[in-house]
C-alpha positions in Angstrom: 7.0 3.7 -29.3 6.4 4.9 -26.1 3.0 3.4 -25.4 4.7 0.3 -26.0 7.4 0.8 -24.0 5.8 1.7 -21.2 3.4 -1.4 -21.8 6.3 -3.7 -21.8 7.6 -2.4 -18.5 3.9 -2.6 -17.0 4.0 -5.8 -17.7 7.4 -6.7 -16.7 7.4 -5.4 -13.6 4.0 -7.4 -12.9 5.3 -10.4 -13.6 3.2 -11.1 -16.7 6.1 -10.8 -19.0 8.0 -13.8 -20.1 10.4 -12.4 -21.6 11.8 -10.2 -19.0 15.1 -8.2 -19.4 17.5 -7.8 -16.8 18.8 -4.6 -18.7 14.7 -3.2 -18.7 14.5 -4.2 -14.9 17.7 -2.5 -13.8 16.4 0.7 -15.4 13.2 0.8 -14.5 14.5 -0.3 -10.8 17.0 2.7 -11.0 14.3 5.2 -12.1 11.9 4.3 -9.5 14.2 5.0 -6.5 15.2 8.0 -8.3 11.9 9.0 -8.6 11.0 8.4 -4.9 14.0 10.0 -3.5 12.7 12.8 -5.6 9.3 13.1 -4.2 10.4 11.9 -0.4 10.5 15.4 0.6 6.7 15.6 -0.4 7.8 18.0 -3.3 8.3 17.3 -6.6 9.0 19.8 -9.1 9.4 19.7 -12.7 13.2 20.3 -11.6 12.9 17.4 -9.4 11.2 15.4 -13.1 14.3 17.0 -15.1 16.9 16.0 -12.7 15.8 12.8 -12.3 15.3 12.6 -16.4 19.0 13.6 -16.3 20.5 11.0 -13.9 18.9 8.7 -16.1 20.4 9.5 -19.2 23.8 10.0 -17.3 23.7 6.2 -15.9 22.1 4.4 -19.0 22.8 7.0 -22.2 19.0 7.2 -23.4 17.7 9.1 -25.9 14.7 11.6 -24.6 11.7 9.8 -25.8 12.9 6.4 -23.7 13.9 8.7 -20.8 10.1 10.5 -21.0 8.6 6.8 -21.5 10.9 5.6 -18.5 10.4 8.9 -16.2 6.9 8.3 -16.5 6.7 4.7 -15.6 8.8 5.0 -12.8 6.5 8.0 -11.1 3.6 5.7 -11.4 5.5 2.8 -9.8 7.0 5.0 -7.3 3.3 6.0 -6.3 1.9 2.6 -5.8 3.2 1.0 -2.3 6.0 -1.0 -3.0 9.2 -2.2 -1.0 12.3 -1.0 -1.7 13.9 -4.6 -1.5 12.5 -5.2 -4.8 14.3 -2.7 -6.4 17.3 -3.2 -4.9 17.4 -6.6 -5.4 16.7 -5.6 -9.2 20.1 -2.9 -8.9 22.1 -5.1 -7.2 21.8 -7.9 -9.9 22.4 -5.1 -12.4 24.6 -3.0 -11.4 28.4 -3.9 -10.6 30.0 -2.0 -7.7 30.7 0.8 -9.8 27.3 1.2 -11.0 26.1 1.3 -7.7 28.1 4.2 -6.9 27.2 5.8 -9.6 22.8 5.7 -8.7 24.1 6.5 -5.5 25.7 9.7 -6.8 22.8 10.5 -8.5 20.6 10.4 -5.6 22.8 12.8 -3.9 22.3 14.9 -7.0 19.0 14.6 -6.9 18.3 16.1 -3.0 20.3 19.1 -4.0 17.5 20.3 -6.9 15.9 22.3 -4.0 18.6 22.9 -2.1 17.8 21.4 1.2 18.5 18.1 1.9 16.3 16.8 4.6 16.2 14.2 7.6 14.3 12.1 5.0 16.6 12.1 1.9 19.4 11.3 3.8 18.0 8.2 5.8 16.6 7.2 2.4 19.8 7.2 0.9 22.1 6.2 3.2 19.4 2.8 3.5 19.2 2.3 -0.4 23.2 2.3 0.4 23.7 0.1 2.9 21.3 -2.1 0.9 23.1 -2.1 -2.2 26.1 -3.0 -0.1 27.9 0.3 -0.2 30.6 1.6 2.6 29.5 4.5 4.7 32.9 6.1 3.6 31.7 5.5 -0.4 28.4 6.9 0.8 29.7 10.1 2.5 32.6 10.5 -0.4 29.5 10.8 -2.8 27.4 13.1 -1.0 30.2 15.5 -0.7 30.8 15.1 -4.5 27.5 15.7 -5.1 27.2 18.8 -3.0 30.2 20.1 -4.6 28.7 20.0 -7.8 30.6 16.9 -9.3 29.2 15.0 -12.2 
């Protein structure tokens, strides 16, 4: 099941797949930014893979094989030069204002897995956010939730 999966995300996100679901995109959109905020730092751990794993199950509810297929997907699309416009476009048209929020929140979430959050994560963030149409109060709401250890 997973080589499939992650065959039918290939594709979608190439364009070659007729058949595209918005649900699919979203996700794949969503693991991708979570997976570059991960790595922005020029780290990325296996708690950095596991946190990111974990945000995803926390915004979509997938079981561990999906989230593996996903996970990996999304750090091979993460690694291949790509605007983030495409994926926020992807977000925005999948995500309602609460769900927004929410990957927002998990971004937060995901600078604090080495306990440093750097010049980098922050802009990257606080961009995806103003991108996804988010208020700086929202933003800064978030990132203090997140630091505080909120889920």
């Amino acid at each position: 099941m997973c080589k499939h999966l992650i065959h039918r995300i290939e594709k979608m996100l190439d364009g070659r797949s007729p058949d595209v679901d918005a649900a699919e995109r979203t996700r794949i959109a969503v693991g991708a930014l979570l997976v570059e905020c991960a790595r922005i730092d020029s780290r990325y751990s296996d708690a950095d893979r596991q946190a990111v794993a974990d945000a995803l199950v926390e915004l979509f509810e997938l079981d561990p094989e999906v989230t593996d297929a996903l996970v990996a997907v999304a750090e091979k699309r993460s690694e291949e030069v790509w605007h983030d416009w495409i994926l926020t476009q992807a977000v925005k048209r999948g995500f309602d204002a609460d769900g927004r929020r929410a990957l927002i929140a998990e971004l937060w979430r995901i600078t604090q897995t080495n306990g440093v959050l750097e010049n980098r994560e922050q802009g990257f963030i606080q961009r995806i956010a103003r991108e996804l149409e988010l208020s700086e109060e929202d933003v800064e709401a978030l990132r203090a939730g997140a630091e505080d250890g909120g889920r």
